[in-house]
C-alpha positions, 0 to 999 in steps of 0.5 A: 487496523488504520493506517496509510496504504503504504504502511498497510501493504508493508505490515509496519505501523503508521503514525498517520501524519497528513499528507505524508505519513512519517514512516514514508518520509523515513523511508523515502518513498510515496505514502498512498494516502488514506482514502477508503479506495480498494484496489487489487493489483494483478501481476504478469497474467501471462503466468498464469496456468491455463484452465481445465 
């Protein structure tokens, strides 16, 4: 699967226009780029349960 990070996360397909893909314009919001960076965004960790 290719595509900008945004289109990625969102499961829609991206024309991968540089720097912005067309999808992003469209929509008006930030393409993340194309970069091979992984990350993991972890939210509210207050929430979790506590262990064993």
């Amino acid at each position: 699967y290719s595509g900008c990070w945004t289109c990625r996360l969102r499961h829609v397909r991206c024309n991968e226009a540089s720097p912005t893909c067309l999808r992003c314009q469209q929509a008006g919001i930030e393409c993340m780029g194309y970069s091979v960076e992984l990350y993991w965004v972890v939210k509210d960790l207050d929430s979790r349960s506590p262990g064993r």
